[in-house]
N, C-alpha and C positions, 0 to 999 in steps of 0.2 A: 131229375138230375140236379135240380136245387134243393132238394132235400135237406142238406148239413145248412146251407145259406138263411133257411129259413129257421129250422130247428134250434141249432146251436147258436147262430150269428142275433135273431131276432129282427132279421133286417126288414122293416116294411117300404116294400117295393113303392113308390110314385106312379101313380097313372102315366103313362107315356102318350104320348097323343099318334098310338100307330095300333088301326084299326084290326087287324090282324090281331092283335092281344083281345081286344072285345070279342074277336069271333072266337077265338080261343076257348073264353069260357063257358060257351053256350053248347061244347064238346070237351068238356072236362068234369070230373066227380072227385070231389075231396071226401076220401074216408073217416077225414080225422076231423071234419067242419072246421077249416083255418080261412075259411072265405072265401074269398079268390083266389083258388089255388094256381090259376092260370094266368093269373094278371103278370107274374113275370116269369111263370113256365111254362108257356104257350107255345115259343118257339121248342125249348131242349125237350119239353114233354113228348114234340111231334116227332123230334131226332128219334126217341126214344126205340121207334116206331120202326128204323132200319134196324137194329141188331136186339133182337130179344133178350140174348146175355146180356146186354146195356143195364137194360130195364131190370132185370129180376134182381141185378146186383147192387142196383143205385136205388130198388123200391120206393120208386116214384111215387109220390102221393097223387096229383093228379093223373090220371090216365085220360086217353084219347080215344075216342069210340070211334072215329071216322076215320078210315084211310087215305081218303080227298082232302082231307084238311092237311096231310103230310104232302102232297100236291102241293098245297097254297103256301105251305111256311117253306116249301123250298122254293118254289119259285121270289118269295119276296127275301130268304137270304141272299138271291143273286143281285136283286136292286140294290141292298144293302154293301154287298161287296163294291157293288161301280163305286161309292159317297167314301169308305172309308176300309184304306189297304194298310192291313197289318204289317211291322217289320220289326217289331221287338219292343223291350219293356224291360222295368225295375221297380222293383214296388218296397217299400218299406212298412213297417210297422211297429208303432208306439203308444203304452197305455199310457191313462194317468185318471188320476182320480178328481170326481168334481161333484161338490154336494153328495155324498155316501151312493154314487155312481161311479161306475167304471166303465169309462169310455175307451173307444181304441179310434185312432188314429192311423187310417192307412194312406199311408204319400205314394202316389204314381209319378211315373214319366213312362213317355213312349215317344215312337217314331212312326208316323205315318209317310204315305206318298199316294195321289197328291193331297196337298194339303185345304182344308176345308174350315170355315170357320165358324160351322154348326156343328159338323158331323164330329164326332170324339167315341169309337167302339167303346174304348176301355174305359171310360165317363159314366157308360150307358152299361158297363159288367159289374161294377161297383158298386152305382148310386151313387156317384161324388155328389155330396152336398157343398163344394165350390171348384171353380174351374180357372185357372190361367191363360190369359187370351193365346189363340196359338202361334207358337212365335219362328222364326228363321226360314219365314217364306221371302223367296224374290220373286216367284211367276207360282203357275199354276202349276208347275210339274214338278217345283223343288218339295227336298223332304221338312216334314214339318214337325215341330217339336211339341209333343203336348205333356201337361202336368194339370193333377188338380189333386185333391183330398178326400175322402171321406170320412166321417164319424160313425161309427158302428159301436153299438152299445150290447154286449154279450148277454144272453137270457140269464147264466149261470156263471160261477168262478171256476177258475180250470184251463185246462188245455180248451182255447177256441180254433175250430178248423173251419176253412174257407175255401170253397173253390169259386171263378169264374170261369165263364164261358162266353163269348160274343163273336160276331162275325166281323171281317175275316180274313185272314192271312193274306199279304199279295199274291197275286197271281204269277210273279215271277220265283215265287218258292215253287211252283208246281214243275215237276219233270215233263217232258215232251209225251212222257206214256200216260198220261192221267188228262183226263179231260179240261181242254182250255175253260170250257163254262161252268165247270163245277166248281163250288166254295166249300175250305177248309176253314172253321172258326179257330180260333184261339182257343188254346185252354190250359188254365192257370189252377195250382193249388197251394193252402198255404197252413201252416200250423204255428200255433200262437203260443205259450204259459203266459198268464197274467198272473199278477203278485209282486210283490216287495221282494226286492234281492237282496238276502243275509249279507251279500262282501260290497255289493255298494250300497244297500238302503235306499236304494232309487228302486223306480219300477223295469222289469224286463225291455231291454227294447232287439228288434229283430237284427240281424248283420247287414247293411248298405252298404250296396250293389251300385255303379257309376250306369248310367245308360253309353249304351254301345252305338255308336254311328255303324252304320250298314259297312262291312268290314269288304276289301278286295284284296287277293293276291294273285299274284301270277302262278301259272298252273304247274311251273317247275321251280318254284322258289321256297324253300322250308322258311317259315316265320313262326316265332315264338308267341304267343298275347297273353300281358296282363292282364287280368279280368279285373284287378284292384282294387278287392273287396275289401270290406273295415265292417270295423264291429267296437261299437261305443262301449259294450261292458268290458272288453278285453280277453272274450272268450276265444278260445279254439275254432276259425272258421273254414269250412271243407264243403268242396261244392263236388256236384255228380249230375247224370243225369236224369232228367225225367222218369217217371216209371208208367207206363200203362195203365199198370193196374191202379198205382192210383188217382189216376185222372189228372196228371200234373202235365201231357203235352197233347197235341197235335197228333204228330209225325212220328215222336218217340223214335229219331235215329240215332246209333251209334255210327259212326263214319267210320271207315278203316281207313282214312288219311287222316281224321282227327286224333289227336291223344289229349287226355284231360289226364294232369296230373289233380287228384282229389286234395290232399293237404297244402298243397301251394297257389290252388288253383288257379293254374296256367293251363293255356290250352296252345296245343302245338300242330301245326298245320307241317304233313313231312314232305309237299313236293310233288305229290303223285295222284292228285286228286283229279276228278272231274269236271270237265269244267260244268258250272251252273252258279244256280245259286241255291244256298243250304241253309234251311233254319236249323237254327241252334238252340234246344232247349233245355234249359240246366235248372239245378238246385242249389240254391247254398244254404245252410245251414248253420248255428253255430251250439258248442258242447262249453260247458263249465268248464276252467282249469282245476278246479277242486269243488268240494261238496259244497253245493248254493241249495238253502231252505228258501222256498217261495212262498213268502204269505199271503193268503188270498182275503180277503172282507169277510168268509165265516169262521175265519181263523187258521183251515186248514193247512197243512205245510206238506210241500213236494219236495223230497232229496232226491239231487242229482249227482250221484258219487263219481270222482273225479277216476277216470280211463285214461293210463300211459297210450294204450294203444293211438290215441288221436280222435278215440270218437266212436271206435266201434265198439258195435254194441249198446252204447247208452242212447238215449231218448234224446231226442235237439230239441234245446229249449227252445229254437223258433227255425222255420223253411220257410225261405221265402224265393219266388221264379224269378231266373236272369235269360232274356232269351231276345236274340240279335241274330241276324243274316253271316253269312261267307260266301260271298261272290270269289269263283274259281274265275278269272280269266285265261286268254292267250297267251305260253311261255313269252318270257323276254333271253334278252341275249346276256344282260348283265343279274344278278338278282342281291347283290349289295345295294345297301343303304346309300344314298350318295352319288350313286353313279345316273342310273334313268330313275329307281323309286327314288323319292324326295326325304329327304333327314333333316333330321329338327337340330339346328345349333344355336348355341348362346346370343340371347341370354334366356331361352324357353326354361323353364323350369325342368327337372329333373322326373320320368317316371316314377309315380309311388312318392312325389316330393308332399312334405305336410306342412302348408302354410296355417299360423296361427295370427287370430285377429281379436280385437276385445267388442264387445256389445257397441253394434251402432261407428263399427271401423271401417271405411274399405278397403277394399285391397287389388292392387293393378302390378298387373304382369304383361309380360310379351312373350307370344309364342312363333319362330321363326323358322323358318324350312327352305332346303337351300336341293338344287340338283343339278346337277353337271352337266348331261346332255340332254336334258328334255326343259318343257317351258313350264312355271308353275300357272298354274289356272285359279283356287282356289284353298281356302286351311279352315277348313271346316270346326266347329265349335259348340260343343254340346254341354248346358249347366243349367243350373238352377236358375226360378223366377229372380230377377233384378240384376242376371247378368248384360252387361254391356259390351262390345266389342266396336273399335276403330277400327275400316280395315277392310278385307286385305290390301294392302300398299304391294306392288313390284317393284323391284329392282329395275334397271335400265332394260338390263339384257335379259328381263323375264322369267332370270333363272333362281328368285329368291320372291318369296311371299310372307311377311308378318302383319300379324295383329295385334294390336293393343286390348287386355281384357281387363276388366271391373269389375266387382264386386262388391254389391252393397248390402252391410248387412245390418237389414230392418227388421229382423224378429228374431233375435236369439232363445225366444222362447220355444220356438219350435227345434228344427231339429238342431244338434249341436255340433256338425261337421257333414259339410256340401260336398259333391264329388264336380270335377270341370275333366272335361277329356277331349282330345283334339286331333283331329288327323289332318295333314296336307296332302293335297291331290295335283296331279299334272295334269295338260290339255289332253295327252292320249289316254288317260285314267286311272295312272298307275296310283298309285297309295300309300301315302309313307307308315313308317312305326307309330303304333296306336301310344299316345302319353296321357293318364291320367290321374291330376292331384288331387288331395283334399285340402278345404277350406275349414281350417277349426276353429269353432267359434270359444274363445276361454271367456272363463268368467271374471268380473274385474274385483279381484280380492286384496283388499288394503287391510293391515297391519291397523288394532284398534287403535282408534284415538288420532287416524291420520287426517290432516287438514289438505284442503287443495283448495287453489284459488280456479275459479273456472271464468271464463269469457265467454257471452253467448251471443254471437250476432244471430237476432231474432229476426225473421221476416217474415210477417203476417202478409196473408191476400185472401180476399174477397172474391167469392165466383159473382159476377152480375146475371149468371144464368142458373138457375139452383136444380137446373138435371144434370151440369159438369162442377167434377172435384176442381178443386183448387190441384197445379200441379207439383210434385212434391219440388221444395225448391224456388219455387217461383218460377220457375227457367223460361217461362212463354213471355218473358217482360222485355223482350227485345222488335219482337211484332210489334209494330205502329196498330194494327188491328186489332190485336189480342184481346180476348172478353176477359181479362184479372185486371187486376186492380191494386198497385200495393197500397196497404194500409198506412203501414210502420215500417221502417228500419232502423236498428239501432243498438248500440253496444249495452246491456246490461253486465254490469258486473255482482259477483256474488260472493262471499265467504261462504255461506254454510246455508242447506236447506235446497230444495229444489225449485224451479220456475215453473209456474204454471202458466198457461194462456187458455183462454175461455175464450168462448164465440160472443160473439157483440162488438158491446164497447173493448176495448183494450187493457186487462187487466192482467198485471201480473203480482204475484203474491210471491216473496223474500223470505228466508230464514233470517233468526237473528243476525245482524250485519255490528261493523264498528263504525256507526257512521255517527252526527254531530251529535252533542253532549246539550241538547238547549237546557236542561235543570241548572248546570253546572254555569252556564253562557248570563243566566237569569239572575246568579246569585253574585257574578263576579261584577254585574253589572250594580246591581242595589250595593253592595261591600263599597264598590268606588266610588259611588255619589256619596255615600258616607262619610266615608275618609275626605273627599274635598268639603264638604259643607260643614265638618266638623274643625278643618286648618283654618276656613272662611271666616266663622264665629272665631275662634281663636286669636288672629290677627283682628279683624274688625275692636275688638275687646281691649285688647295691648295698648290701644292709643286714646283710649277715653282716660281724661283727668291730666295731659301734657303740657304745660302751658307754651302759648306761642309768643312771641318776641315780634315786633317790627324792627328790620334792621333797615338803616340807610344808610347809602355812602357817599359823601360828598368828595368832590374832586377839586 
């Protein structure tokens, strides 16, 4: 079942240090001699094993001689389920080109519960070659936010397809009719065009998807959601759901209290639902508004001719999986915003608002939530690595909860617009309206020939221990204990040219500057002595040859 992962992707799997893959191999046959065919299809090769049709249509390259061995991979998915519980995901994807390779960059986020600070499923579906520490734990039971990267280098140019597979969905997705002990893994699928785009001459990048907090409503309450997708090239983007066939979920449900509008993509919850909890697994995709030639590195070019329809019918330049929980709860009495659920008022930013920042800007907002008769508990906050949040503050009478949030943006290299998405929660657990912005990072484009004067307070430090970074900031310099050490502080001013700072001694290196004239300082200096020693002689001169007089005066 990793057959495309291997084939098309070229991804070579990492040794895992979990003994079950070693046993794996020593009951697996590569047709094709690719080596260890089992080293990271040991587990899905044994899945294989329940439904025949799986197998014949995914033509597994390894196969499984032993039926006990599907024994043993199931029983150590269910260990693996206790470490780390599924509850949704966003994944993006980005090429770009490095030394006449073509790399792709795939950005994750996810939501586990509870939260672990080894365990990562979707780290271990990918290969992330780096990971983000996991962040928005208070105890062992809250949900925890994870994000990391991968670098994935295509064998060939073209459409690259990707699927994952890892264990394993919560156990609070499972109906009461389905076995409490049994594990659903996740399963993701995704389709890529790499190549240079004719209308922006940048490379393809996929539609970005916000991560969705574990979503509640009451079981008689119609609510509308944002899904608040974007898409950096400006394409057409349409989201649907999963399909079976090809391997892109799980559960693969249509709800009949859910509706997805596909061009807007909104998802409408009408009122009538059951209670539980429902994974939700979707597609989004995005189409050219007009005909895009994609150049690939052999030269070759892909037209994708522009559809009034919205999309039907033509090829999506890239799918990528959006997939998050709907907890049905117990009817309420009120189902307005405002009244028991909790509503976001001024000065939170606006649903769908699009804040713009320049390289290396922060950016701080307040998001505020307010409810009539019930207490607020908590205002939940989901974004990218280097966000910060103050917070949450109550009000007196416990009926208002705000945050302060931050944003710092240290690598505009990457991607060029962050999603933040927020929901407030009451003590009894009702859930307000989901809001989610973006963060867009512009580039800083000056008019040629423009000058600026820049001020830089520099503050170097020192780690005294050389297994800890220095912290960004200096900010641990308040601790009487603190292992940093400042160096320097100090205002450097600049006209033109950048500052550098080097490790060591303290060196900074200047663009041309207007600073003292000594040539000029040197010359006005020797001109003056001149001029006096040349008046000196002159007077000295004027009084030889005068004769003098003795005069006397008598009285």
């Amino acid at each position: 079942m990793r057959k495309q992962l291997i084939r098309d992707a070229a991804i070579s799997s990492p040794a895992r240090p979990l003994s079950l893959l070693l046993l794996s191999q020593q009951w697996c046959t590569s047709p094709e001699s690719l080596g260890p065919c089992c080293l990271h299809l040991g587990v899905v090769c044994s899945i294989s094993l329940a439904s025949t049709q799986t197998a014949q249509s995914m033509e597994i390259l390894g196969r499984c001689k032993s039926f006990s061995l599907w024994i043993t991979v199931l029983s150590f998915g269910r260990v693996l389920s206790v470490d780390f519980s599924y509850l949704g995901s966003s994944l993006i994807l980005q090429s770009s080109f490095q030394e006449n390779t073509t790399q792709v960059l795939l950005y994750y986020r996810g939501i586990a519960s509870p939260c672990s600070s080894t365990e990562d499923g979707i780290c271990r579906a990918v290969n992330c070659t780096s990971r983000v520490p996991s962040a928005g734990l208070q105890n062992s039971t809250a949900l925890c936010q994870l994000e990391g990267e991968a670098a994935i280098f295509p064998a060939s140019p073209g459409s690259f397809p990707m699927r994952l597979s890892s264990c394993c969905w919560s156990q609070t997705v499972l109906s009461p009719s389905e076995d409490n002990n049994s594990s659903v893994q996740f399963e993701m699928v995704m389709t890529y065009i790499l190549g240079a785009r004719s209308d922006t001459g940048s490379t393809n990048t996929s539609p970005q998807t916000p991560l969705l907090p574990p979503l509640r409503v009451p079981q008689n309450c119609a609510t509308l959601y944002n899904l608040s997708v974007s898409d950096q090239d400006g394409d057409v983007v349409r989201c649907r759901y999963g399909r079976r066939e090809e391997l892109a979920c799980a559960f693969c449900k249509k709800y009949p209290f859910l509706h997805l509008d596909e061009e807007g993509c909104t998802l409408t919850y009408d009122g009538m639902g059951s209670e539980g909890t429902h994974p939700v697994e979707l597609m989004v995709e995005d189409f050219p508004r007009k005909m895009v030639v994609l150049k690939f590195e052999d030269g070759m070019h892909e037209i994708h001719p522009y559809n009034a329809s919205g999309g039907g019918g033509n090829e999506a330049l890239s799918s990528v999986p959006l997939q998050f929980t709907l907890t049905v709860e117990k009817p309420v009495e009120d189902c307005a915003f405002g009244i028991r659920r909790p509503i976001f008022i001024s000065p939170t930013p606006g649903d769908g608002d699009r804040i713009s920042v320049l390289p290396y800007e922060d950016v701080s907002f307040t998001a505020m939530a307010v409810s009539a008769r019930e207490r607020m508990a908590d205002l939940q906050v989901l974004g990218p690595y280097g966000l910060h949040t103050l917070g949450p503050w109550m009000a007196d009478d416990l009926g208002t909860v705000s945050v302060n949030i931050t944003w710092e943006s240290r690598n505009p290299a990457r991607l060029h617009q962050v999603p933040v998405c927020f929901a407030a929660s009451t003590l009894s657990g009702l859930q307000s309206e989901l809001r989610c912005i973006w963060i867009v990072q512009k580039a800083a484009d000056y008019p040629q020939g423009t000058g600026m004067f820049v001020t830089c307070d520099v503050k170097l430090c020192r780690s005294l221990n050389r297994s800890r970074l220095c912290p960004s900031g200096c900010r641990s310099f308040k601790s009487n204990d603190s292992p940093w050490k400042i160096l320097e502080t100090k205002i450097h001013r600049i006209t033109a040219g950048p500052i550098r700072i080097t490790a060591g001694p303290i060196q900074i290196t200047k663009g041309p500057s207007s600073g003292t004239n000594y040539t000029a300082l040197v010359v006005g200096i020797v001109l003056g002595c001149t001029v006096v020693c040349v008046v000196f002689l002159l007077l000295k001169k004027s009084f030889v040859g005068v004769p003098y007089r003795n005069v006397s005066l008598r009285i």
